[in-house]
C-alpha positions in Angstrom: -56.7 53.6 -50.4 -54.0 55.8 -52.0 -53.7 54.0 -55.9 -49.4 54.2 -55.2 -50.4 51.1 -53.1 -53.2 49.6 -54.8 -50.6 49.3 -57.6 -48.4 47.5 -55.6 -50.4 44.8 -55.0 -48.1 41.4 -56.3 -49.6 40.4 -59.2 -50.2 37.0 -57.4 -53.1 38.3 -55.4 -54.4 41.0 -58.2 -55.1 37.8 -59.7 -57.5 36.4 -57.6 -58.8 39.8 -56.3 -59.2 41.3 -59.4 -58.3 44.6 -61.1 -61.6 46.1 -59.4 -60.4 45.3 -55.8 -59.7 47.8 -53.1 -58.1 44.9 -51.0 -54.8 46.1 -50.5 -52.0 42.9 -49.4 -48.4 44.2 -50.1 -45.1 42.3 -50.4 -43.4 42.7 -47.3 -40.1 44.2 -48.9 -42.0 47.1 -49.7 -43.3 47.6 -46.8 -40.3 47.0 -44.6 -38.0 48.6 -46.9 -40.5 51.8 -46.9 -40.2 52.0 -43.0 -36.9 50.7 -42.0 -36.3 54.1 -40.5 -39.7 54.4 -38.8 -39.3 53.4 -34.8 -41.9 51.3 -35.2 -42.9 47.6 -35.1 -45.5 46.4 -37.7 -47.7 43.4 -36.0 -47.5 40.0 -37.1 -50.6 37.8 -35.9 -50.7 34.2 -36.1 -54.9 34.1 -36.0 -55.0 30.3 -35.6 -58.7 30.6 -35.4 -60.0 32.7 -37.5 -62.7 34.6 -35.7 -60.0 37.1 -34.0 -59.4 38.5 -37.6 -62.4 41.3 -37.9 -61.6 42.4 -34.4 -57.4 42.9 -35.4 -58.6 44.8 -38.9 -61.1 46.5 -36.7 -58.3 48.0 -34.5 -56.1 48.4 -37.6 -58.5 50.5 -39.3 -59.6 53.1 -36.4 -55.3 53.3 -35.3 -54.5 53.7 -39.5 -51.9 51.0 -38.9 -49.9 48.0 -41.3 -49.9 44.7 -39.9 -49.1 41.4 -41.3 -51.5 37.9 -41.1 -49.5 34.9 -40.6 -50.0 31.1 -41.0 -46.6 28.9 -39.7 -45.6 25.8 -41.7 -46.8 23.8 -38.1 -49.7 26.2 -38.1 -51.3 25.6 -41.6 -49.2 23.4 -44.4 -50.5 21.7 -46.9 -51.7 19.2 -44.7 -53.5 21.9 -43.1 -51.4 21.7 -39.8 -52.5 21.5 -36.3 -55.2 24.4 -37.0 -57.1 22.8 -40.2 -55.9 25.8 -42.3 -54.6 25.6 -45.6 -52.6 28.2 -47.3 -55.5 28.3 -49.7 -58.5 28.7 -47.1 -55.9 30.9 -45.4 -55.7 33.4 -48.0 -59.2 33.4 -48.9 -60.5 34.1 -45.3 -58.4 36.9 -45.1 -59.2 38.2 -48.2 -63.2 37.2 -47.2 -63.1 39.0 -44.0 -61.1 42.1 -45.5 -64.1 42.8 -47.8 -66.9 42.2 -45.3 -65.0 44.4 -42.4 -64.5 47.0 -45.7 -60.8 47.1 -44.6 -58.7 49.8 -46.6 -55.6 49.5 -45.0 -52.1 47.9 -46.6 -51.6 44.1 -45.1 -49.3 41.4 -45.7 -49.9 38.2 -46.0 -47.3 36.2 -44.3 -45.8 32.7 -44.1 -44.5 32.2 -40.8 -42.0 29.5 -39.8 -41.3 27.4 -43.3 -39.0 24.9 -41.1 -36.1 23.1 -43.0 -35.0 20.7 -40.0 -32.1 19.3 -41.9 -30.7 19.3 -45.6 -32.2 16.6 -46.7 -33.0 16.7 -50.6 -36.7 15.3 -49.4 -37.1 17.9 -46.6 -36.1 20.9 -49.1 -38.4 19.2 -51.7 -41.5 20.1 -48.8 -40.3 23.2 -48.5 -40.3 24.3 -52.2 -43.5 22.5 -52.9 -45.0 24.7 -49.6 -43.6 27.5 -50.8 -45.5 27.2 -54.2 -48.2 26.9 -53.0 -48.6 29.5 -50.6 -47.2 31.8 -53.9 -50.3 30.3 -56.2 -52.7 30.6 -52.5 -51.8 34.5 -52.2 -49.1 35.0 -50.0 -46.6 38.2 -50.4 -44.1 37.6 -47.7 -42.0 34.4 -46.7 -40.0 33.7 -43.5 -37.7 30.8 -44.4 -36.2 29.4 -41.0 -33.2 26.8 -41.1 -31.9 28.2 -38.2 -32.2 24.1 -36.7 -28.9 23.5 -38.9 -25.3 24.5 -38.3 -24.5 28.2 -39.9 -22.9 26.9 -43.1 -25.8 24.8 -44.1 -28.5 27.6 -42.7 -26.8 30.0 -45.3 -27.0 27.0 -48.2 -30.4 26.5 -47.3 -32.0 29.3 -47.0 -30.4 31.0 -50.3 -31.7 27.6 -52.6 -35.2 28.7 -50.9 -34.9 32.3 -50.8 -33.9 32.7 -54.7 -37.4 32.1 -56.2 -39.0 34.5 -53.9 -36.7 37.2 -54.0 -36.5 37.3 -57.8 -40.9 37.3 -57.6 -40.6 40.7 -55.6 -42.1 39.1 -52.1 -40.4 40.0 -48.6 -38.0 37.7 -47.4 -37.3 37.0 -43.9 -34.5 34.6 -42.3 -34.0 33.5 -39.4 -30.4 32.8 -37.2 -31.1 31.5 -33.5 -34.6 29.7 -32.6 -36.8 31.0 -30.4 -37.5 28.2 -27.5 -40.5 27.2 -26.0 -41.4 28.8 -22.4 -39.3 26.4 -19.8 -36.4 25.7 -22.5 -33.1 28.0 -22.2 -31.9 30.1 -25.1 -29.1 30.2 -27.0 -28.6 34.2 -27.9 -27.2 34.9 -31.7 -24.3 36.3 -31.6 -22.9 39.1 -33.3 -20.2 37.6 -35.0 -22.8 34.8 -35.9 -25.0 37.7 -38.0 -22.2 38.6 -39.4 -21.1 35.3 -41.1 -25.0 34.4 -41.9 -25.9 37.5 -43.9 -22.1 38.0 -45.8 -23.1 34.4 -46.6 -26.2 35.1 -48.1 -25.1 38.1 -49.9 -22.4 36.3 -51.6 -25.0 33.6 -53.2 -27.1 37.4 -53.9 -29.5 37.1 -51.1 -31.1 39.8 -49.5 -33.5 39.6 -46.6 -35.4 42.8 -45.4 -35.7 41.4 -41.7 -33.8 38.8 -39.7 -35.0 37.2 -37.0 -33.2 36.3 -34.0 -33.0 34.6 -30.4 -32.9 37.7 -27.7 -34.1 35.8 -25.1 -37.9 35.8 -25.6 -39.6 32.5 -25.3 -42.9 31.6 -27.6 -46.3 30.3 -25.6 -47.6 30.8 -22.1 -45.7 32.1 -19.2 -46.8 30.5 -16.3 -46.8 32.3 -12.9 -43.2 33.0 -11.6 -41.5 32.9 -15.1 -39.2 35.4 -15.5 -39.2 37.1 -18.9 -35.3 37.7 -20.0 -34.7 39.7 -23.1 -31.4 41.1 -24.0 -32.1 44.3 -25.7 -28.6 45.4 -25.8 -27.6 42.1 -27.8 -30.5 43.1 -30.3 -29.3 46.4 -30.5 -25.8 45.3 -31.5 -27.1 42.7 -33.8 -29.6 45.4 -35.3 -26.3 47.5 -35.8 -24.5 45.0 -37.4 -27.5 43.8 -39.5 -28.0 47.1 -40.7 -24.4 46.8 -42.9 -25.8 44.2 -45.0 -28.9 46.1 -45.8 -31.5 44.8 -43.1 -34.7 46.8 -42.4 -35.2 45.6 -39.0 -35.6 42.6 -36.5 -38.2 40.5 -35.7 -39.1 39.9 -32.2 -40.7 36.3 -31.8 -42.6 35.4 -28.7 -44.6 38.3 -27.7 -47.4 36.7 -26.0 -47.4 37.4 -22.6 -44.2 40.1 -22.1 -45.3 43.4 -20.4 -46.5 46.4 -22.5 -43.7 48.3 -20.4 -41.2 46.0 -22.5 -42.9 45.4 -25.4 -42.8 49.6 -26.3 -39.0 49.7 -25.6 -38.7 46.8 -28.6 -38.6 49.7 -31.2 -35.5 51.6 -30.0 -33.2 48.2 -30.5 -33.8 47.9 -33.9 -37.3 45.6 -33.7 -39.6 46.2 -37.0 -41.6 43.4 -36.6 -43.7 41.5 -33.8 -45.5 38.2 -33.7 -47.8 37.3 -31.5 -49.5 33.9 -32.3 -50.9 32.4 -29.0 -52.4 35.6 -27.4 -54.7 35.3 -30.1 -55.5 31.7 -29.6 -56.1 32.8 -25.7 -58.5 35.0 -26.7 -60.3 32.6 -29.1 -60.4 29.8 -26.2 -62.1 32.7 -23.5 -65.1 33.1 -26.0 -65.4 29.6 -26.6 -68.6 28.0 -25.0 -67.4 26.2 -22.4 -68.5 22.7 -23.5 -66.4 23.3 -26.4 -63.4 24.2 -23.8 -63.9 21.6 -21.8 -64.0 19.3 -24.9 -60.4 20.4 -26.0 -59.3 20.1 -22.7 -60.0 16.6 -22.2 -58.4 15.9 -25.7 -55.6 17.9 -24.7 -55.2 16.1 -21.7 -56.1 12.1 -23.0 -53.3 12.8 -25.8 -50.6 14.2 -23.9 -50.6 17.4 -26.3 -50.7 21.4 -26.1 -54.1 22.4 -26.7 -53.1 24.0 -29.6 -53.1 20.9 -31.5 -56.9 20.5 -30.4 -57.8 23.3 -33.2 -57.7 20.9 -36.2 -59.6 18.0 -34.3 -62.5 20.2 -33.0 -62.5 22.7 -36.5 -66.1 22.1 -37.5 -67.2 23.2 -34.1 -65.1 26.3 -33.9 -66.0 27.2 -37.2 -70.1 26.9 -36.0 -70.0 28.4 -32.1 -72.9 30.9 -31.8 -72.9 33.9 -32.9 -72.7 36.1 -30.1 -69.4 33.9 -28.3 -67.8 35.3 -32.4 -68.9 38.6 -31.5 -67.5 38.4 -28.0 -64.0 36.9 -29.5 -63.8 39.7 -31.9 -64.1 42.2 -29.5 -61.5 41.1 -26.8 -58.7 40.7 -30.3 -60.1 44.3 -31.3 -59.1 45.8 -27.6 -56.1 44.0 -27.7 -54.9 44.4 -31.1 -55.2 48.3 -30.3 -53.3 47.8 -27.6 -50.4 46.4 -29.5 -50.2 48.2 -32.4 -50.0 51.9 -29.7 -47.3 49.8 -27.9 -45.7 49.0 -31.3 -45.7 52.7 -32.3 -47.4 51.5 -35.3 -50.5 54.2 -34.7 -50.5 55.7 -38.3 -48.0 53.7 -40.2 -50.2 53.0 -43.1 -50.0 57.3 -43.9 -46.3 56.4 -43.1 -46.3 54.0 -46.1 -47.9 56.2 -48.1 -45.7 59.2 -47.6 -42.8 56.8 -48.5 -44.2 55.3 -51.7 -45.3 58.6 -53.3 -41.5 59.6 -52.7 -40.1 57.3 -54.2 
C-alpha cells in the first residue's frame, strides 16, 4: 500500500488499527473528491451476512479496485437491526477479514441509510447518538437521508447532522428523492429540486461529495415481468446541475437485479457510486444449507415479513453453517463482485487514487 494513503487513514480507525497497520479504510471525501473526474463507479456493498466479505475483497484485490462496505441504519443500528450487526461488530469484522484475506487495497467504511423520518427533536436525538457511535465503531463515510421530509426541512436536517462530520474530515453523502421498493412507483428528483436542496445546504456551509437521488431504480428483487425504468437523461441533468455546487458524483441505489448492459452505461450520467445490498444477501441464502433456508422461509412466511428480517432471528446459525457452504458463498460474491466492479469501470481505481493523492 502506497504510505500517501496509509496516512490518510482517519485518525478514528488508526486508533483501533494501530500505527503498525497496513489496513487501509479512507474517508469517503477523499476518495470521491480524488476521482470525481474518473468515469467510474466505486461499489458500495451492503454484506448483511458477513460471509460474502473475503469473496468481494478477493475480487477487489485481483481487479486493483476501491469499494466501500456498508451497514444501513435498518440494516445494523444500535439495536443491531434486522441483520444482528452492530456498528461495533461491523467495523471489526471488516477490519478482521481485511487482515486474514491480507487485503491492501483503500476501502471505506460506510453508513448507509441514517433515516430521519421526521423532525422530531427525539428522532434527531437517534440519529446523533447513531452517528457517534458508528464515529467511535470506525466508520469514515456517512449517508445522512431525510429525504422522507419536505425540501425545507430535508435541508434543516441534514445540515444539524452533517456539521459534526464534515468538520471530522469523513465523506458525506445526502440524499433528495427515495428510492422505492420493487412494486411502488417513483417520484423522480427534479432538477430544480437539486438545485434548491444543495444552495440550501451550502448557505448553512454544507458540502456533500455525492448526492443520491430517485432515477427510477427500485431497491430488492425484481420479480419476473418487472420492467426496470431508469431515467439516465434526468441523472445526467441532475449530475450537471449538481456539479455547480461542488458534487463528485451520484449514487445509484438499487442495483440488484438491473442488466450489466445498463449498469455499464451508469458511469457516463454522472454515477460515482453503486449499492447493491440484496444481491449479496441472494448469494448468502444460495449457500445456505437448505434446512437453514427452509427454516427462514417458514419464519418469513408465519410473520408476514421479507426474509431479510430472518437474518437477526436465525444469526447464531448463519454465523456457524459448515465450512464448505462459507467457502461456496465466498466464491459466488468473488465472481460476482468481479463482475461489478468491470461493469463499474472501477478495474484499477485504487492506482487511480494513488496517482491523484501523490498530486496533490
Amino acid at each position: 500500500m502506497h504510505s500517501k494513503l496509509l496516512d490518510k487513514v482517519p485518525a478514528n480507525v488508526r486508533a483501533r488499527i494501530g500505527s503498525a497497520s497496513m489496513v487501509c479504510p479512507l474517508s469517503g471525501r477523499d476518495v470521491f473528491n480524488a476521482l470525481s473526474n474518473e468515469r467510474l463507479i466505486i461499489m458500495g456493498c451492503n454484506p448483511r451476512i458477513l460471509h460474502v466479505i473475503p469473496g468481494i475483497m478477493r475480487a477487489a484485490e485481483e481487479l486493483d479496485a476501491v469499494v466501500a462496505f456498508e451497514l444501513s441504519k435498518a440494516e445494523g443500528g444500535l439495536d443491531g437491526g434486522y441483520t444482528g450487526q452492530t456498528p461495533e461488530s461491523f467495523c471489526s469484522a471488516l477490519i478482521e477479514y481485511a487482515d486474514s484475506c491480507r487485503f491492501t487495497k483503500p476501502f471505506i467504511i460506510y453508513a448507509d441509510h441514517i433515516t430521519v423520518t421526521n423532525t422530531t427533536p427525539a428522532e434527531l436525538e437517534k440519529a446523533k447518538l447513531l452517528i457517534a457511535a458508528q464515529i467511535a465503531a470506525g466508520f469514515t463515510s456517512f449517508a445522512l437521508d431525510a429525504s422522507f421530509n419536505p425540501l425545507a426541512e430535508n435541508i434543516a436536517v441534514t445540515a444539524e447532522l452533517a456539521l459534526p462530520i464534515q468538520q471530522a474530515g469523513f465523506g458525506l453523502e445526502t440524499e433528495l428523492g427515495e428510492v422505492k421498493h420493487v412494486g411502488s412507483e417513483s417520484r423522480l428528483t427534479e432538477v430544480s429540486e437539486v438545485e434548491t436542496f444543495l444552495s440550501g445546504l451550502r448557505d448553512k456551509g454544507i458540502h456533500p461529495q455525492l448526492l443520491a437521488i430517485d432515477n427510477g431504480s427500485k431497491s430488492g428483487n425484481y420479480l419476473d415481468g418487472q420492467a426496470i425504468s431508469i431515467d439516465l437523461e434526468r441523472t445526467g441533468d441532475i449530475f450537471r446541475a449538481a456539479v455547480q455546487f461542488g458534487i463528485a458524483g451520484l449514487v445509484q441505489h438499487g442495483i440488484t437485479g438491473t442488466p450489466l448492459r445498463i449498469v455499464g452505461r451508469f458511469s457516463d450520467f454522472g454515477i460515482r457510486k453503486g449499492n447493491i445490498g440484496t444481491l449479496w444477501q441472494n448469494i448468502a441464502h444460495a449457500g445456505f444449507p437448505l434446512d437453514l433456508m427452509d427454516a427462514m422461509r417458514k419464519w418469513s412466511r408465519d410473520n408476514n415479513r421479507d426474509i431479510k428480517h430472518a437474518t437477526a432471528v436465525f444469526k447464531s446459525d448463519i454465523d456457524s453453517i459448515p465450512a464448505e457452504n462459507i467457502q461456496m458463498i465466498r466464491d459466488m460474491a468473488y465472481r460476482e463482485a468481479g463482475e461489478f466492479i468491470k461493469a463499474f469501470h472501477a478495474q484499477g481505481s485504487a492506482a487511480k487514487l494513488i496517482s491523484r493523492m501523490k498530486s496533490e
